[in-house]
N, C-alpha and C positions, 0 to 999 in steps of 0.2 A: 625685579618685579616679574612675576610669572603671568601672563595676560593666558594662556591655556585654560584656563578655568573660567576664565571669563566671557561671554558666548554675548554675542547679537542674535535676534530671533526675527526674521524677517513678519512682517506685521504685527509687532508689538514695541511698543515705545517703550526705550534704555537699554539697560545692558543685565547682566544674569551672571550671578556667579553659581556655575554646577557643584550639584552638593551630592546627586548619586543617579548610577544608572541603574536602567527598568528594564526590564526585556525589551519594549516598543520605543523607548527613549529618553529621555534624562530630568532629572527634576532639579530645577531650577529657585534660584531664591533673586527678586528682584532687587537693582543697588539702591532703588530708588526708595520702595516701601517696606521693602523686607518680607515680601508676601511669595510664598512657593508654591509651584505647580507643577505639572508635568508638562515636557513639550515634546512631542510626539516626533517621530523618527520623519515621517511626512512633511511636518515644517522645515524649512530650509534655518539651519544653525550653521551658526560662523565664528568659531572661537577665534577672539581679535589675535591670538600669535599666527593666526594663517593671512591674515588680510595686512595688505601694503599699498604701499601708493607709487603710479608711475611718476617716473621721474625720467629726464632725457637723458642720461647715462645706466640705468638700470633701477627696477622697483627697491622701494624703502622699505623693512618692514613696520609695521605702524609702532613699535616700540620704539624704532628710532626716530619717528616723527615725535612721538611724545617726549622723549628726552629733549630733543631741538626746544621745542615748546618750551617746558620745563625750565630749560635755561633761558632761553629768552625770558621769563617772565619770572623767574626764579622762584619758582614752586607757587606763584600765585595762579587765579583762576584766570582763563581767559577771555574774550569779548564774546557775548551773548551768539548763540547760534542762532538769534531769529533777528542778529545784527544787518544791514542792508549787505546784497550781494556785494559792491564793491567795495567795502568794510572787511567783509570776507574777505576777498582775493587777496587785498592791499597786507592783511596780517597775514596769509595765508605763503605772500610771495617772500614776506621779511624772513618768515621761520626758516621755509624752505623754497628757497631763488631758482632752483632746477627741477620744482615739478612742473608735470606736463601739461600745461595748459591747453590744450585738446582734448587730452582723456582725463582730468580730473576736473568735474564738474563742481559747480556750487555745492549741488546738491551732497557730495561725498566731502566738502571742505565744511557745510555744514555737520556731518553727523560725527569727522576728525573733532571738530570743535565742542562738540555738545558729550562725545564720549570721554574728552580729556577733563571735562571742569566735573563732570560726576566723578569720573577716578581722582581727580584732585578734593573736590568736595567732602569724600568719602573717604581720603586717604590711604588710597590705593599704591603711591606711589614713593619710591625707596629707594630713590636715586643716589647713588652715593656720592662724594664727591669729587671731584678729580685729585686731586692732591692724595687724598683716600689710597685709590685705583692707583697711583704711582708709585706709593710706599709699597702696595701688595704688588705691582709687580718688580718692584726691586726685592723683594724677597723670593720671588719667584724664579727669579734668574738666579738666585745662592741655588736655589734648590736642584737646580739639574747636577750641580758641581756635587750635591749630595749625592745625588742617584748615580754619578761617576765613579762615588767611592765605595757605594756598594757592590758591585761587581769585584771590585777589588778584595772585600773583604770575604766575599762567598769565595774567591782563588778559585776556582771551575778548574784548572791548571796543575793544583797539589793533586787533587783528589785520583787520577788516571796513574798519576805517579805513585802514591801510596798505594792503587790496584797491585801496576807492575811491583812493586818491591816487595809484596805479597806473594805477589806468584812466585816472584825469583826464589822467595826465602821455600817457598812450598818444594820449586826443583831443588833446591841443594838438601833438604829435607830426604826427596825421595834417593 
């Protein structure tokens, strides 16, 4: 799932997938209505691949909260974002047990919550599944052993040596 196209626009409710830029700034189609407009270089835009969430070992990016999600609920929607604050947390801490409870507030566990069941509602999302992701990379490790053998068969090695035996043939020539 590419979330780069997909943009928050600070004081407008949902999320916006960008369909084209303008000289002044980008025009947008909402997830919610499917209605387009321009949003001007002056509104503050946040395409959700840029936004993460702290955590007390290091920020998440919000893909990977969404995947968490995802599996915990196993691609179904999740509890209401106008669920009571400790509702929030309480789901908030099951998904992910090491974010930062000082800097991530309701308020940002609410809009995690309200921006995953639109991209679920909307089917945005194309998680593959693990078992998937382990066949592809057992094929992935054959492939270096491939990329081993072509060096092999370019020989970079003959080709200096058919130089020289060129030249030589050139001197006994002259």
């Amino acid at each position: 799932m590419d979330l780069s196209k997909i943009l928050s626009i600070s004081g407008k409710a949902g999320l916006f997938k960008m369909m084209a830029q303008t000289k002044n700034g980008v025009v947008v189609e909402s997830i919610i209505d499917e209605k387009r407009f321009t949003a001007f270089g002056n509104e503050q835009i946040s395409s959700l691949e840029e936004i993460s969430i702290f955590t007390e070992d290091e920020d998440l990016p919000l893909l990977e909260v969404f995947k968490l999600i995802f599996k915990k609920l196993e691609g179904e929607k999740a509890l209401s974002h106008k669920s009571s604050n400790k509702e929030l947390k309480e789901f908030f801490e099951e998904v992910l047990p090491s974010y930062d409870k000082e800097r991530v507030y309701v308020s940002d566990i609410k809009k995690v919550i309200n921006w995953y069941n639109l991209l679920t509602v909307n089917e945005f999302f194309d998680f593959p599944e693990e078992d998937e992701n382990k066949s592809s990379e057992d094929n992935e490790e054959s492939k270096p052993d491939e990329k081993t053998e072509k060096p092999e068969e370019a020989n970079d090695e003959v080709k200096p040596e058919e130089t020289e035996t060129k030249s030589d043939k050139e001197e006994i020539k002259e």
